[in-house]
N, C-alpha and C positions, 0 to 999 in steps of 0.2 A: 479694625472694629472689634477688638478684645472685650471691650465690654458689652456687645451684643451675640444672645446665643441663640446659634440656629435653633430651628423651633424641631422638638422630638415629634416621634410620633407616638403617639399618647393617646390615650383612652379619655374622652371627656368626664372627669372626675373632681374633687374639691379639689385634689391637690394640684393639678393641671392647670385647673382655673384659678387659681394661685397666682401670686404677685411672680413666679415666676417664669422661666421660658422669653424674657427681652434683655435682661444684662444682668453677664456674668456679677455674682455678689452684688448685686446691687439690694438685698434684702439680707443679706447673710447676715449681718448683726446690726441688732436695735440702738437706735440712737439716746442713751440719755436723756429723759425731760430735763431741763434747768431751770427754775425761773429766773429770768433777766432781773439784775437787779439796778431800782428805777434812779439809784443813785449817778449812773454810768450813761445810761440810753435816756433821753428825752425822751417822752410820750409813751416809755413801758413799763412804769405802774399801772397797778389796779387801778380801773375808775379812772384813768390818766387820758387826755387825748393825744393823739398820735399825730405829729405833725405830718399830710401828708402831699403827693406833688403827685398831676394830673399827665402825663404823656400822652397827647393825643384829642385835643378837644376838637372832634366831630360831633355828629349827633349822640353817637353811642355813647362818647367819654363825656359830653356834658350829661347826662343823663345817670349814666352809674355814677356818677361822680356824687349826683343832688343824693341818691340812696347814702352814698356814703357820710352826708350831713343828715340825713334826716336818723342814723345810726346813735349820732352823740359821740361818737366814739374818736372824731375826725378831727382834725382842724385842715383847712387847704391851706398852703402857703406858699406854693407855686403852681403855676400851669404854664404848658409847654406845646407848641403844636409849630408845623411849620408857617402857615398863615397868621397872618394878624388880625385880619377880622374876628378868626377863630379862638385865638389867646384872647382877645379882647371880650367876648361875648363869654366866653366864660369865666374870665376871671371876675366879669361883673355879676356874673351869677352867683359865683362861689366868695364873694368878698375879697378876690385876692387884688393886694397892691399893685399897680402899673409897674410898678420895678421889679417885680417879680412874675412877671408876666412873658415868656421868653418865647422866638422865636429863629427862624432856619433849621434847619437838617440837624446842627448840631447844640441847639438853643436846649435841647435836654440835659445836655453836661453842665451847663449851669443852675439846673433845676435843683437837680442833686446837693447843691451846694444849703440847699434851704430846708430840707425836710428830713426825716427820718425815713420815709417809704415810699414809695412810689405806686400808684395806678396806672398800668398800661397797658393802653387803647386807642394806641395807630398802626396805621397798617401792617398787618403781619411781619411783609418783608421784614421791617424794622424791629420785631421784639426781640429774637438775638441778641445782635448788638445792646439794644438800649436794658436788657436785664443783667446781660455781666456788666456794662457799666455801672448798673447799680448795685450788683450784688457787690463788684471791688470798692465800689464806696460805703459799702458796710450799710446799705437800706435793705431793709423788708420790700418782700415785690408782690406785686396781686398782678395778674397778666388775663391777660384774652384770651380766650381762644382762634383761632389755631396759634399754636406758639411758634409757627417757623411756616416757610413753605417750600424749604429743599431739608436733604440728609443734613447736610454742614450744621444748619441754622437748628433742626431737631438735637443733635449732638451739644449744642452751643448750649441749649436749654438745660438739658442733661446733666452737663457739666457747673453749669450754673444753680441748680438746683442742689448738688452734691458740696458745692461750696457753701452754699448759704447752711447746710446743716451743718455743716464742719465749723463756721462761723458764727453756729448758736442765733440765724437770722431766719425767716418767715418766707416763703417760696411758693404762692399757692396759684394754680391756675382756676381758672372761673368755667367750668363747666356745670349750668343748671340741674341739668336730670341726674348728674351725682349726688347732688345733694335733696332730692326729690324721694320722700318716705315711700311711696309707693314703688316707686322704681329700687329703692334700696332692699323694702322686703320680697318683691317677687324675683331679684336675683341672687340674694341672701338665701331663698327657697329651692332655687335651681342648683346654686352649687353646691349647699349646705346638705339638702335633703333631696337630692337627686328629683323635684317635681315634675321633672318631664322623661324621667328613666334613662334610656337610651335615644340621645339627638340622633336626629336621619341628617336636617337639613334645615337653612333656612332663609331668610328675605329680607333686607333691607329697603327703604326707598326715602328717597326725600321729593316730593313733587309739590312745585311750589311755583307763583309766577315770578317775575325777575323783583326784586328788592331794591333796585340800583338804577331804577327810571329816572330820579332827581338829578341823574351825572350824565346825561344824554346829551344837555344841553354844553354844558363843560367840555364834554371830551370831543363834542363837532367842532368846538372852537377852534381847536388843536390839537389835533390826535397825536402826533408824534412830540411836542414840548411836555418837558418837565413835570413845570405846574400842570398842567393841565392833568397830566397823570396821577400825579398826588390829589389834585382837587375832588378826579375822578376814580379812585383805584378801587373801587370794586369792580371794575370794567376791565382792568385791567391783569394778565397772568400771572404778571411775574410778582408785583406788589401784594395781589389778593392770595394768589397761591392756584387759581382758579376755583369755580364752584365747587368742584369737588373736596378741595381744602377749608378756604373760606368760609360755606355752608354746610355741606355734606357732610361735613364732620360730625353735625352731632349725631345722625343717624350711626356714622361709622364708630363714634366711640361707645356706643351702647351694644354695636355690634360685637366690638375689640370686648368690651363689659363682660359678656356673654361669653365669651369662650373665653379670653385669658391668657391666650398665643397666641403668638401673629400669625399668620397664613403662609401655608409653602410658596404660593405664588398667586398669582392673576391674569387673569385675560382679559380685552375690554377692547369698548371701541366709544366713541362719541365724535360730538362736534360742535359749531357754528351755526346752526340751521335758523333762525329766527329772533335772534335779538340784532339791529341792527347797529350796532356801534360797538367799541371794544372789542377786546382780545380774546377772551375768555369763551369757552365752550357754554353753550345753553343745556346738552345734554351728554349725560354718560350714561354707559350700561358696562359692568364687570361682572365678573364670577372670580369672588375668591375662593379657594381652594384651602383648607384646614386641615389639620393631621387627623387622621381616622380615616379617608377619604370621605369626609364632611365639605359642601358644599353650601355657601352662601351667594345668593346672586342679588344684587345690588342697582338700580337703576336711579337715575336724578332726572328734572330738569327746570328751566328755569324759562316756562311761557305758558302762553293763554291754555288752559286745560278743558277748556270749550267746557264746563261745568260738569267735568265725569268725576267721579269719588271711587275711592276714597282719596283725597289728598295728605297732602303734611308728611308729618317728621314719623315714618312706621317703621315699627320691627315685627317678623315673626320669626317664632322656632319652633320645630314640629319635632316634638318624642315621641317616644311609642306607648307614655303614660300620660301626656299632655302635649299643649301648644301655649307658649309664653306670645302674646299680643301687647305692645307699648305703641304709645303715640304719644311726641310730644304735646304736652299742653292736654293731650286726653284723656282715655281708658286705658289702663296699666290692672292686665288678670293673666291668670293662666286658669285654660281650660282643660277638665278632662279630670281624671283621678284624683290630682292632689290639688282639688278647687281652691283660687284664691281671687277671692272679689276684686280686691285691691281697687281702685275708685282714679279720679280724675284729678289733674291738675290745672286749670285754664288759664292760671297766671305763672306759671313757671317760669315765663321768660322771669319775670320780675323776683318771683318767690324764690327760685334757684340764687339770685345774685344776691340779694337782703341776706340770706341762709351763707351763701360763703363769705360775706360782709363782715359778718355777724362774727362766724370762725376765725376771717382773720386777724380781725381784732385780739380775741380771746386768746388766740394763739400766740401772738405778740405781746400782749398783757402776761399771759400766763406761761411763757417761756413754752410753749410747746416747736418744736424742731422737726421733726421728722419728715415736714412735707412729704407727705404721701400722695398729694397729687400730678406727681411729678413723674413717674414712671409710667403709671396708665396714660398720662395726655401724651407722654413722648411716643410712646407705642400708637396711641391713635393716630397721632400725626401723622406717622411715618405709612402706617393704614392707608393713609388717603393719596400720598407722594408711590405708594406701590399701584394703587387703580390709575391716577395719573399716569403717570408713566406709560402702563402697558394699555390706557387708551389713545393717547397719543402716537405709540406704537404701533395700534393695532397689533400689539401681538402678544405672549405671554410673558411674562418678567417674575423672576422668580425674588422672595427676600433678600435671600444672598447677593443676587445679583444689583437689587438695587442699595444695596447697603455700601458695594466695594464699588461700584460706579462714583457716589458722594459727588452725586452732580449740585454743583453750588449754581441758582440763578441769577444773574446777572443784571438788577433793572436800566443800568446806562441811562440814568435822570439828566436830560441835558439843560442845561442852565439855571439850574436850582444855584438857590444859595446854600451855604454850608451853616 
């Protein structure tokens, strides 16, 4: 793991909180803007539309997908899922042709054949593989969050991102609250202008009820087949990543946001306690550990909350000059000394995705390279595969240790087609 560096112990400062502290040079020199020129690339002039191909039409991928028409900026001309109900239902939504309508496991290497860029939005397991295969075919990628759900598949990302800048192509992963002004200037505030002085400590939580009721009936059917597990994979560990990956993330990339280095380690514990189908854990609780002897304690879950509040997607951080409060979709202020109103987002799900839509158009029009979303989503990732782990373990798991383990999961889909 050469290009990952252990995390210093450091004083929480701009510079700390800094793009650095997860891989060696991976910032050490700026990339060149070029603009593409539209003689060579289809769909990368100005004002130009982007031919582009859908991986993944579930709920979520026919849905970003419509964002991505109602942009202007788009054309679809392929979609890809392993189902055909699901290719079918979207490509009549998005106007794409029956022949370009693909499906099986590996019905996206055909995709490729038709577009300039891809959107993907199937189950984590899968973005890995399916982005280097787009980035060696020379496509622009927009991806999902979580971009992986082991080290390997975090690393796969990494490397694939580092390609597409070298190859002058578009690499951007879809995290909302990044691109969310309120959340930009109250952490813009924190590391810039130190608004909370000296951090003591601080909270994460995502408490939410299960999202994944619509696949109860799927995965009774046949819990242990293939299909059934793709039809159903938020239910399932290996495919989703588990909730902590899957969902939790966004709590833990604002978390990752916030400080800027990864954590020396973790403790944790969870389980199975109340959702009745699937693989997957309904709840965690962790403490991560950060340099300074800073402490973040972390809890999820995913059931009935018998109506106690606060719920949702929280952060806090308590200085000895303030306290920074975020909630998805909410209130984003810090209180205390260096007051900052900062106000509410209620559509974020939607406003975050339009907003990086938007960019990656622009970016691919206007030859910008540098993806920069590409080191913070890795480092979150890997965030949530370290509380993993050492809940699973019940015990403490340190970075290092999870980084030189490079435990790859295994989904073993049995009788899937290819």
């Amino acid at each position: 793991m050469s290009q990952l560096r252990k995390p210093a112990e450091v004083s929480i400062t701009q510079a700390s909180l800094s793009r650095r502290g997860f891989m060696a040079g991976a910032g050490a020199a700026a990339v060149s803007v070029a603009v593409l020129e539209p003689e060579r690339v289809r769909g990368s002039a100005a004002n130009a539309k982007i031919n582009l191909g859908l991986i993944g039409c579930g709920g979520r991928g026919t849905w970003i997908a419509k964002l991505f028409k109602q942009h202007g900026g788009y054309n679809f001309t392929a979609v890809a899922d392993y189902f055909q109900d699901r290719v079918d239902s979207a490509g009549k939504q998005l106007d794409v042709p029956e022949a370009n309508r693909f499906t099986g496991l590996n019905g996206y290497q055909k995709l490729l054949e038709k577009v300039d860029a891809v959107a993907i939005e199937s189950p984590p397991y899968f973005h890995p593989e399916q982005a280097a295969a787009a980035v060696a075919a020379g496509k622009h990628v927009y991806v999902a969050k979580p971009i992986a759900v082991d080290v390997p598949g975090c690393l796969s990302i990494e490397e694939s991102g580092k390609k597409s800048t070298a190859n002058r192509k578009v690499f951007l992963i879809d995290f909302q609250t990044r691109a969310d002004p309120f959340y930009q200037e109250a952490l813009r505030r924190l590391h810039e202008e130190k608004a909370l002085g000296a951090v003591a400590f601080g909270e994460a939580t995502y408490h939410a009820t299960c999202p994944f009721g619509r696949m109860y009936d799927a995965w009774r059917k046949d819990p242990e087949g293939g299909e059934t597990r793709l039809r159903a994979w938020g239910l399932d560990k290996v495919l989703s990543g588990d909730i902590i990956t899957e969902q939790n993330i966004h709590t833990l990339d604002v978390m990752n946001w916030i400080m800027g280095v990864p954590p020396l380690w973790a403790v944790g514990t969870g389980g199975r306690k109340f959702r009745p189908v699937g693989t997957c854990y309904d709840t965690f609780s962790v403490l991560f550990q950060y340099p300074g002897n800073l402490g973040i304690t972390f809890s999820s879950r995913q059931m009935n909350g018998f109506d106690t509040k606060p719920e949702g997607i929280r952060n806090r951080m308590f200085g000895s000059e303030g306290v920074l409060e975020t909630e998805y979709g909410g209130q984003v202020i810090i209180r205390g000394k260096n007051f900052y109103r900062g106000g509410s987002s209620p559509g974020i799900y939607q406003e975050g995705a339009v907003a990086n839509i938007k960019t990656f158009y622009e970016s691919v029009t206007g030859g910008k390279f540098d993806n920069p979303t590409v080191e913070t989503s890795v480092r979150s990732n890997l965030v949530t595969i370290l509380g993993r782990m050492a809940a699973y373990g019940n015990r403490m798991v340190t970075w290092d240790e999870m980084l030189k383990a490079n435990e790859k999961l295994d989904a073993n889909l049995k009788g899937v087609r290819g």
